[in-house]
C-alpha positions in Angstrom: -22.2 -80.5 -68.0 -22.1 -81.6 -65.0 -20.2 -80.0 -61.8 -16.7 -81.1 -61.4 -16.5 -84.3 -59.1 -20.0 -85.6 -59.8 -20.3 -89.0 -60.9 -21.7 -89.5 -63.8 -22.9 -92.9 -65.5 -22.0 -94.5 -68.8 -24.8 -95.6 -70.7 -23.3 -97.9 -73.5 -25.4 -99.8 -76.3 -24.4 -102.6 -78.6 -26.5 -103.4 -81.0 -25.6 -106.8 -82.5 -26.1 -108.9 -85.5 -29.3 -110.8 -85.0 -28.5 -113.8 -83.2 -25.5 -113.4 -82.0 -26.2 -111.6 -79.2 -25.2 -114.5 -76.9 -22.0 -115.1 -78.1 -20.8 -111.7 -77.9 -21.9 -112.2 -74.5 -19.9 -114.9 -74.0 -17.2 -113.3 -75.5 -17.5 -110.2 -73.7 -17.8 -111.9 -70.3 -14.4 -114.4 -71.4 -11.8 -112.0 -72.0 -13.1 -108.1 -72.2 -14.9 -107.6 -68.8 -11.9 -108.2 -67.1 -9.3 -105.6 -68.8 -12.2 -103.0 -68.9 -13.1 -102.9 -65.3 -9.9 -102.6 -64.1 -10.5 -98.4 -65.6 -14.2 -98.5 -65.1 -16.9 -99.9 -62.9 -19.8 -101.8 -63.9 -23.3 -101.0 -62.8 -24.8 -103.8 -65.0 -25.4 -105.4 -68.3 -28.5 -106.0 -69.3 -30.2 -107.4 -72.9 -33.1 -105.3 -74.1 -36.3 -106.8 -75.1 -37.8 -103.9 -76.4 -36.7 -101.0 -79.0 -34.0 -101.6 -80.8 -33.8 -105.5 -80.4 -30.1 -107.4 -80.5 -28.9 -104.6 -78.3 -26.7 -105.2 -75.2 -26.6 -102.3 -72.5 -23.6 -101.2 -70.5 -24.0 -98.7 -67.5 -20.0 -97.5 -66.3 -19.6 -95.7 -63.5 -16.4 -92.3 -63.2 -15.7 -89.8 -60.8 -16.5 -87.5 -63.7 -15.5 -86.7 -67.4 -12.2 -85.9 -67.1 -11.8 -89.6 -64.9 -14.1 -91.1 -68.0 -11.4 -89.3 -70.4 -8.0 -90.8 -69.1 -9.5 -94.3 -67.8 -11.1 -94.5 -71.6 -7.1 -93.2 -73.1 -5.4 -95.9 -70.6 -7.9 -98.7 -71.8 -7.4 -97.7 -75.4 -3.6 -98.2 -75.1 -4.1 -101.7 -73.0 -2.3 -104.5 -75.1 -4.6 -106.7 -74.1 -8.2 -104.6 -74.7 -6.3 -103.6 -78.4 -5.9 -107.8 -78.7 -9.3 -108.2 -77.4 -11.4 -105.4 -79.9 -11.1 -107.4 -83.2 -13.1 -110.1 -81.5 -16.2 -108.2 -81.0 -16.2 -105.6 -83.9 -17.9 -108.5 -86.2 -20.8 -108.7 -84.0 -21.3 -104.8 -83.9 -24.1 -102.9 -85.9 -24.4 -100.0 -84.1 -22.7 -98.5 -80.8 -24.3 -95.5 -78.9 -23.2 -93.4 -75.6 -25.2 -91.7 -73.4 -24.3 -89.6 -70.5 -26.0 -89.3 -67.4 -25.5 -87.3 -64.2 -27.4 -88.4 -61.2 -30.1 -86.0 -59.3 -29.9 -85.4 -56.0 -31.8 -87.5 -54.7 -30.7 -90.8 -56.9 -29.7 -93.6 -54.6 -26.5 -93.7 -57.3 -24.1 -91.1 -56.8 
């Protein structure tokens, strides 16, 4: 794990029902972005064209896990995000998080 008060990134994938990956985009961009970054920040969304096709990729950036834990336990309990869930989870196949702690010399710390 990583030292207290290191940043570390969020590397979140979607994968999506085959198509439909623009509308959940659509979707996503509508309504969700703005309730989840107000408790994390986005580093970028990007669509892969390789691997696991129909996949969307989140990077979120924390202080460090224990900031990831209670922003992730205040967006859980937002009335709005808990409004906003249903509307994606018919798009989802498969989600996947992957942790990662910049080296020293990233320009992302």
């Amino acid at each position: 794990m990583p030292e207290p008060n290191s940043m570390i990134y969020e590397h979140r994938t979607y994968q999506i029902t085959a198509g439909n990956v623009p509308e959940f985009l659509k979707i996503y961009e509508a309504t969700g972005l703005a309730i989840i970054t107000r408790y994390a920040k986005l580093i970028g969304c990007w669509t892969k064209e390789s691997g696991v096709l129909n996949s969307v990729v989140f990077i979120w950036a924390y202080d460090d896990f224990a900031h990831r834990t209670a922003q992730r336990q205040k967006l859980a309990q937002d009335p709005e995000w808990q409004k906003f869930v249903p509307s994606i989870l018919p798009f989802l196949v498969h989600q996947e998080s992957i942790f990662l702690t910049p080296a020293p010399f990233s320009p992302h710390k």
